[in-house]
C-alpha positions as CSV (number, residue, x, y, z in Angstrom):
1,X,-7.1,-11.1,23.8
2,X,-8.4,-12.0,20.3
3,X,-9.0,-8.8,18.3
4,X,-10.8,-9.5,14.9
5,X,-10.5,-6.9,12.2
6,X,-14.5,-6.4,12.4
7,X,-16.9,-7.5,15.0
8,X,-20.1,-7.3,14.0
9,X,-21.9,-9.0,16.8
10,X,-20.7,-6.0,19.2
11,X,-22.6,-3.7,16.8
12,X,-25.6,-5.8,16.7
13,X,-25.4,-5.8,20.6
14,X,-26.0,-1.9,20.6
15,X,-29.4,-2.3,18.0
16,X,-30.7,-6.1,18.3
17,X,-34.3,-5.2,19.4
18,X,-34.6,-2.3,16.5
19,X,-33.5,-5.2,13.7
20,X,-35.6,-8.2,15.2
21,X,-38.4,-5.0,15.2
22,X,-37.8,-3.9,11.5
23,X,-37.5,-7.4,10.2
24,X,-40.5,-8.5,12.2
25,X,-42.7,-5.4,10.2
26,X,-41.1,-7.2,6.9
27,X,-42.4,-10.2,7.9
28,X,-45.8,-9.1,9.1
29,X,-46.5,-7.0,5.7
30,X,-45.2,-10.5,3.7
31,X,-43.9,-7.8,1.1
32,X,-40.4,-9.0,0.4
33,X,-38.9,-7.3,-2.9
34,X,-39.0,-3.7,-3.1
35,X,-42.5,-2.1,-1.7
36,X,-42.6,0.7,0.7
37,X,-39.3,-0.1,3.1
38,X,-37.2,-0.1,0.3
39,X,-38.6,3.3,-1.4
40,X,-38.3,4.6,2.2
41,X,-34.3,3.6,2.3
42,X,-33.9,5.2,-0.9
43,X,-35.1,8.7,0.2
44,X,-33.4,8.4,3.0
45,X,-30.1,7.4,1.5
46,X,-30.3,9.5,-1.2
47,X,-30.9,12.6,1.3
48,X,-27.7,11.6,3.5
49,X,-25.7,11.6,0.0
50,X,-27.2,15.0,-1.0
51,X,-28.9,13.7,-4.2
52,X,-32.3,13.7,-5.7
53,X,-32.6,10.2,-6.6
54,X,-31.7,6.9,-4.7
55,X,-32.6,3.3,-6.6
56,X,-32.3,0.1,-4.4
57,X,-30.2,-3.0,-5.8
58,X,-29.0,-6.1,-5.0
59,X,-25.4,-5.2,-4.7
60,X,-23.0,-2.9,-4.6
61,X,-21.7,-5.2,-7.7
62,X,-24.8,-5.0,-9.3
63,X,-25.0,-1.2,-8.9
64,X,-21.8,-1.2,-10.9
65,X,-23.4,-2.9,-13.6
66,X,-26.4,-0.9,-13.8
67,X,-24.5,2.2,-14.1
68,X,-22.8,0.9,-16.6
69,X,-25.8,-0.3,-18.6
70,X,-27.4,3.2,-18.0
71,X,-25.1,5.1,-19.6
72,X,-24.9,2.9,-22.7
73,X,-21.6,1.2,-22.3
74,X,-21.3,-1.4,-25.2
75,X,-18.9,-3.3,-26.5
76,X,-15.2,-1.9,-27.4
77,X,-16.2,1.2,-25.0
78,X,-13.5,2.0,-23.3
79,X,-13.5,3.1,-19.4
80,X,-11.1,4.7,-16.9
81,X,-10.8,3.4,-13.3
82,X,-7.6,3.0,-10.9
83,X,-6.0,-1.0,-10.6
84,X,-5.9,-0.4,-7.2
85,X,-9.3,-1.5,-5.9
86,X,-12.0,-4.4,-6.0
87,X,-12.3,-6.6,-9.0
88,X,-16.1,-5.6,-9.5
89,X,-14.7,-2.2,-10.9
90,X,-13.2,-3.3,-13.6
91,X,-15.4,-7.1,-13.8
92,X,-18.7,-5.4,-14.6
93,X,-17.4,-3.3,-17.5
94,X,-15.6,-6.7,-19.1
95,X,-18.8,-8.3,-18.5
96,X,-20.5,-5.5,-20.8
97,X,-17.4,-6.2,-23.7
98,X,-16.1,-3.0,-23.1
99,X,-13.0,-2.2,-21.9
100,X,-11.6,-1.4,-18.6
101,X,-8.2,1.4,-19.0
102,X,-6.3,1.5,-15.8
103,X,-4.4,4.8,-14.3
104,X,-2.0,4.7,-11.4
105,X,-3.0,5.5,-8.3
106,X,-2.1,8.4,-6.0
107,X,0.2,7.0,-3.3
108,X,-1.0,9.5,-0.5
109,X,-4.6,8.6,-1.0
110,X,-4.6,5.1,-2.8
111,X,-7.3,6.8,-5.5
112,X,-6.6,7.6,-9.0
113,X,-4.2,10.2,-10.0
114,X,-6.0,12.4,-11.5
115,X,-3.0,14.0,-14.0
116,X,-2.7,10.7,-15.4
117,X,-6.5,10.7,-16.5
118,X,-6.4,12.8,-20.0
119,X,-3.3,10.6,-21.3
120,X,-5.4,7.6,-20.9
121,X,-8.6,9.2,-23.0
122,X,-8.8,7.7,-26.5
123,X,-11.7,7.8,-29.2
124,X,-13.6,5.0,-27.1
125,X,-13.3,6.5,-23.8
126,X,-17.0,6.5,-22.3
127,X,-16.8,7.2,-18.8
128,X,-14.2,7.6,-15.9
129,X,-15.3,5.7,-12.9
130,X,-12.9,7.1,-9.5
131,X,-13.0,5.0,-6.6
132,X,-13.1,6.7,-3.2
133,X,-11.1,4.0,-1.6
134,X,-11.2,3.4,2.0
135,X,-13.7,6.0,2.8
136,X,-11.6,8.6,1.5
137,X,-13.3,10.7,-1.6
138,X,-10.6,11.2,-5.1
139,X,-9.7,14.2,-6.1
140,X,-12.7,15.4,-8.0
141,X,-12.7,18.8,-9.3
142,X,-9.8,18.2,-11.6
143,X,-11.5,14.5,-12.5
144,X,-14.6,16.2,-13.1
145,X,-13.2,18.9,-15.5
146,X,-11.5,16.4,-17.7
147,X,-14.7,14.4,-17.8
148,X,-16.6,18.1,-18.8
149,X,-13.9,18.6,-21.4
150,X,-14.0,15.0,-23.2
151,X,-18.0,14.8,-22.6
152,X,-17.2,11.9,-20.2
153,X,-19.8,10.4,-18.0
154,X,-18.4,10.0,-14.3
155,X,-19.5,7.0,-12.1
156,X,-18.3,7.2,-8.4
157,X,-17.8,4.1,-6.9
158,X,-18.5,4.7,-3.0
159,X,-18.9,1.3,-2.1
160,X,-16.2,1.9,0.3
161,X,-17.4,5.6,1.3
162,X,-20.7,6.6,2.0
163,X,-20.9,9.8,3.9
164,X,-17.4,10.7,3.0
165,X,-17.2,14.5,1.5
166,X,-14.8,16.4,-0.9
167,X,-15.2,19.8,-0.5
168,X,-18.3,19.7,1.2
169,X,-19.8,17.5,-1.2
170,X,-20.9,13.9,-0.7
171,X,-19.6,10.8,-2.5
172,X,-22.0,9.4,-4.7
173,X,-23.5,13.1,-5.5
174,X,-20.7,14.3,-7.6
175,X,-20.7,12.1,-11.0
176,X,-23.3,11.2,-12.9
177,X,-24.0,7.9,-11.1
178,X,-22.9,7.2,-7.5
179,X,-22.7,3.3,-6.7
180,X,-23.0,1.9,-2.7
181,X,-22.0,-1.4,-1.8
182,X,-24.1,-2.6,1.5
183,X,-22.2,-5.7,2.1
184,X,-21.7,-6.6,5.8
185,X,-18.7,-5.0,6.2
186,X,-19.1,-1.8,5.3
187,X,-20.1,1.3,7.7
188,X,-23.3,0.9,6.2
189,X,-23.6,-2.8,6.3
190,X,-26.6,-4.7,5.8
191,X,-27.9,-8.4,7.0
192,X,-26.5,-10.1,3.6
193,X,-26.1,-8.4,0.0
194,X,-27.5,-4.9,-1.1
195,X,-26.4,-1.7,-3.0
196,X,-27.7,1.8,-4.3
197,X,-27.3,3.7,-6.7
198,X,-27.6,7.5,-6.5
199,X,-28.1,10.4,-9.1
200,X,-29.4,13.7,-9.4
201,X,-30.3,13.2,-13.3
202,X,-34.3,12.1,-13.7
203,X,-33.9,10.2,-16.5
204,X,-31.2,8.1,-15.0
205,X,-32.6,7.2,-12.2
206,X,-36.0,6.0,-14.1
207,X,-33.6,3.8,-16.4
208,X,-31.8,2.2,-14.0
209,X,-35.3,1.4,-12.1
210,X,-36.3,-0.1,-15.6
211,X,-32.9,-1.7,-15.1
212,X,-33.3,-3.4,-12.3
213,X,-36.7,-5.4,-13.2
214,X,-36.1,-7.0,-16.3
215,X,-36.6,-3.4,-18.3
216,X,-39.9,-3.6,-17.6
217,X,-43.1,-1.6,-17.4
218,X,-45.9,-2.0,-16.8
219,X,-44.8,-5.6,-15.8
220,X,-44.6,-8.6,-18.3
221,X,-44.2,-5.2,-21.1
222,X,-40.0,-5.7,-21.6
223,X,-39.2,-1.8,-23.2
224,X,-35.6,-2.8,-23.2
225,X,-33.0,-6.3,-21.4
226,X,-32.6,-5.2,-17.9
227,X,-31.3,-8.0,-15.1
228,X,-33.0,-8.9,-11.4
229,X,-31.0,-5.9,-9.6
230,X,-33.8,-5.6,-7.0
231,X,-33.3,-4.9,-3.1
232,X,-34.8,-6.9,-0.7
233,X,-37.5,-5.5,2.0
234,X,-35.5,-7.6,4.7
235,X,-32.7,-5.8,3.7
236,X,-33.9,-2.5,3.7
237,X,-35.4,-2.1,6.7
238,X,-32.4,-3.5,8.6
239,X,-30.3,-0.6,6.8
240,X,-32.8,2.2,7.8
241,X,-32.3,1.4,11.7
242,X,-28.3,1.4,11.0
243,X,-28.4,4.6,8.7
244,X,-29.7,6.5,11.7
245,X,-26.6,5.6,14.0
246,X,-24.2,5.7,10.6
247,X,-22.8,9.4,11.6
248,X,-21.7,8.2,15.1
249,X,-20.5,4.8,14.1
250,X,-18.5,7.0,11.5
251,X,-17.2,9.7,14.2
252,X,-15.8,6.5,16.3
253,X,-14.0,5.4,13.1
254,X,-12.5,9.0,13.0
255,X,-11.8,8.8,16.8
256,X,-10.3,5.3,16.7
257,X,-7.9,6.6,13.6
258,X,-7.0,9.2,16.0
259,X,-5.7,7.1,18.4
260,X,-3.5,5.0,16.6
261,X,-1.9,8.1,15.0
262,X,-1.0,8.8,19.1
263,X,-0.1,5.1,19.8
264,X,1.9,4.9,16.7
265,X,3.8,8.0,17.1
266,X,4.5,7.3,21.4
267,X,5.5,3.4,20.0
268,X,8.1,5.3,17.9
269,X,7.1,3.4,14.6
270,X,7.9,6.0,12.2
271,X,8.7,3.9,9.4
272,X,4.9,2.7,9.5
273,X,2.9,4.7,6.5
274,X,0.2,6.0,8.4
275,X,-3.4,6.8,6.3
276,X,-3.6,10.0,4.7
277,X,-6.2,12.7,4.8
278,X,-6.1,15.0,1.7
279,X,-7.1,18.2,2.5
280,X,-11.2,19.1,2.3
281,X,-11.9,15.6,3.1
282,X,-14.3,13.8,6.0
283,X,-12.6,10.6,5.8
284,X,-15.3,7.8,7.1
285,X,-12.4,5.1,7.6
286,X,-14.0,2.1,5.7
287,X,-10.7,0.7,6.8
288,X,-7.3,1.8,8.4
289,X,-5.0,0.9,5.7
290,X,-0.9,1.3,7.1
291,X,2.2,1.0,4.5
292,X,4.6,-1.7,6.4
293,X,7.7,-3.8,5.3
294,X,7.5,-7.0,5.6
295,X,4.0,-7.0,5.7
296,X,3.4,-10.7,4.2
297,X,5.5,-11.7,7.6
298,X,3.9,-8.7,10.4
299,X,0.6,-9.7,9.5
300,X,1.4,-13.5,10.2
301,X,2.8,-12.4,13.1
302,X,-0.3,-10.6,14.4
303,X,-2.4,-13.9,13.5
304,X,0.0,-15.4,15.9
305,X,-1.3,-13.1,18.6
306,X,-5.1,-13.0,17.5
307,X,-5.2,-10.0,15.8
308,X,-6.8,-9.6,12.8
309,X,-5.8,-8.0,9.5
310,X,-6.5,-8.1,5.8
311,X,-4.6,-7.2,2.6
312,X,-6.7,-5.0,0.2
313,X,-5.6,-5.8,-2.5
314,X,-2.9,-8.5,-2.8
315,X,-2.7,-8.0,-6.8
316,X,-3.4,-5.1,-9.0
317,X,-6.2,-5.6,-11.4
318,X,-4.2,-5.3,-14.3
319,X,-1.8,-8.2,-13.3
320,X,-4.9,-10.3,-12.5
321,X,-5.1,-13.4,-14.9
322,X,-8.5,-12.6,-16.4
323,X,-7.2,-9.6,-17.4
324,X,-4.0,-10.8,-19.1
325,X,-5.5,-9.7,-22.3
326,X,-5.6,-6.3,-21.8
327,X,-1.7,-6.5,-22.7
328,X,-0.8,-4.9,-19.4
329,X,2.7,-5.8,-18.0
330,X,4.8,-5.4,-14.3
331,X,5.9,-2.4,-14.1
332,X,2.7,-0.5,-15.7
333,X,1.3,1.0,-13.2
334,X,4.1,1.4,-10.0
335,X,2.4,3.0,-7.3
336,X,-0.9,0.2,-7.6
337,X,1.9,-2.5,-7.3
338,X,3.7,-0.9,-4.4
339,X,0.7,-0.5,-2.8
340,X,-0.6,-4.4,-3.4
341,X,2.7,-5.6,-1.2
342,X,2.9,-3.4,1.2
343,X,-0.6,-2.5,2.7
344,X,-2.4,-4.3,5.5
345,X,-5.5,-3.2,7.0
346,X,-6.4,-3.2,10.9
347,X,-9.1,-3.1,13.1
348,X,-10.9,0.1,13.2
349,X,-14.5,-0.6,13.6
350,X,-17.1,1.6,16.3
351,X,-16.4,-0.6,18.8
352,X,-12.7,-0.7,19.2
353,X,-10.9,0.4,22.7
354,X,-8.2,1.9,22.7
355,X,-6.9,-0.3,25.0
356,X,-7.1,-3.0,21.9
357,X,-5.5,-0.4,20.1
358,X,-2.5,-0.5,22.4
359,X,-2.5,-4.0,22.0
360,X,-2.2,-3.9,18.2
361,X,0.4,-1.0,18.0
362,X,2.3,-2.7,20.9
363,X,2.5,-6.1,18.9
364,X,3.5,-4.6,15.5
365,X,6.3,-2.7,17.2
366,X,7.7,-5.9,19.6
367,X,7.6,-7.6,15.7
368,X,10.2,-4.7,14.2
369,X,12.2,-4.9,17.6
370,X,12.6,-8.6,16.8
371,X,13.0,-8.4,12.9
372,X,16.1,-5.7,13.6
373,X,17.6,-7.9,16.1
């Protein structure tokens, strides 16, 4: 049986005739770049993440960068963010000549450790961006109070995690900025590139519109250099017929994690490091991320068999090449570098039986019979 790590045809399956239906009201109304679907998306998103404000942008990439720009980050700023996570983080502060200033992870949770934050603030420190990796939030309140303390903005990225809550609260509604990535694969995923951005600050959310048009209004009047950040229509309406099945897709996630913790633990894999879920947490499962030895040669094996896997991330960011000028050196930041050889992610999306499950957790433990025999 072939068992990819996301199949997105079997979720198109379940809501074809609503997408053909939205895209088809795009194309009828012939208005393709922001307009009314994509103000509608933005209300709606901006509800589900408990905020007042959601602004519509080409990428979860691009929402990055317009945080960034929002806030003022210029040259020789400095800002705080985990290794341990995807290179937009820390490529859309270098892009804006400022500096990205890595902390070590937490090993439990994969996000930054947030006892490590304060030694890392200098004179230049403007921001602290946490990423709730894997649909898993970062432990905020103590995050937030350093960033109250130093007069820190905070800029969540949720690519990885909208819906997810710490402490009752939503990702994306807890910093200054939130960022959302809608790339295919996410639980939110639309039909090519798109972000958000969320806030609950006014005069944030007008700049980043300003932002994401050039910086200007009315148009062809530049106040200030923006970039093309803009959402597509398209894109928009596809996401507001997936947004209203988003809570169950998420729930099958949860159930599916569920499941493995039972097949694992009946397999007798006990040296497999299973996800954790830090307390006061609704963990959305972006992915199911295990700890394994010899993970270069299990996941190989599981090719073999038609199951699919991915490394996130095979090297830190501060051992990444474009990044050798930051000075940083092996060894730096331990718990980021363990965590780049040794995790593998499997299939966990809505759709997954947990008959396939048995088939995964069945093949990873006939590979550690054969690698101790």
């Amino acid at each position: 049986m072939n068992i990819p790590l996301l199949d997105l045809k079997a979720q198109y399956a379940t809501i074809r005739d609503e997408i053909r239906a939205a895209v088809d009201r795009v194309l009828e109304s012939q208005q393709f770049i922001l307009g009314p679907e994509v103000e509608a998306l933005e209300r709606e998103v901006a509800a589900y993440s408990q905020c007042e404000f959601g602004i519509g942008i080409s990428s979860g990439t691009d929402a990055i960068l317009a945080a960034l720009m929002a806030i003022g980050i210029q040259p020789g700023d400095e800002v705080i963010m985990p290794p341990y996570t995807f290179f937009a983080t820390a490529g859309c502060v270098t892009r804006l000549g400022a500096k990205p200033v890595f902390v070590d992870i937490d090993p439990q949770t994969f996000n930054i450790n947030p006892t490590q934050i304060e030694a890392a603030i200098t004179a230049r420190t403007r921001a602290v961006m946490p990423v709730h990796l894997f649909g898993q939030c970062a432990e905020m309140d103590p995050l937030l109070d350093i960033a109250r303390r130093h007069n820190l903005f905070v800029i969540e990225d949720a690519a990885q995690a909208i819906g997810a809550e710490y402490r009752g609260k939503r990702a994306g509604s807890m910093g200054q900025l939130g960022c959302f990535s809608f790339f295919p694969s996410k639980n939110l995923g639309g039909i090519g590139d798109g972000g958000m951005l969320t806030t609950n600050d006014r005069a944030l959310a007008e700049r980043v519109k300003l932002l994401r048009n050039h910086g200007a209004q009315p148009k062809y009047y530049h106040r200030i250099v923006g970039g093309n950040f803009r959402l597509d229509a398209i894109q928009a309406a596809a996401l507001r017929v997936k947004l209203k099945c988003l809570d169950q897709w998420s729930a099958a996630r949860q159930r599916n994690a569920t499941a493995y913790r039972r097949l694992f633990a009946k397999a007798g894999l006990t040296t497999i490091g299973l996800p954790s879920e830090a307390p006061a947490r609704r963990h959305i499962y972006n992915q199911f991320v295990i700890r394994a030895s010899q993970r270069d040669a299990l996941m190989a094996f599981l090719k073999q068999r038609n199951i699919g896997t991915e490394v996130y991330y095979p090297v830190s960011l501060h051992q990444q090449e474009c990044f050798a000028d930051l000075g940083y050196r092996a060894g730096d930041f331990p718990e980021s570098e363990r965590a780049a050889r040794e995790t593998l992610a499997l299939p966990i999306y809505p759709e997954l039986t947990e008959a396939m499950q048995d088939i995964v957790v069945n093949a990873i433990a006939e590979f550690y019979r054969g690698a101790a025999s």
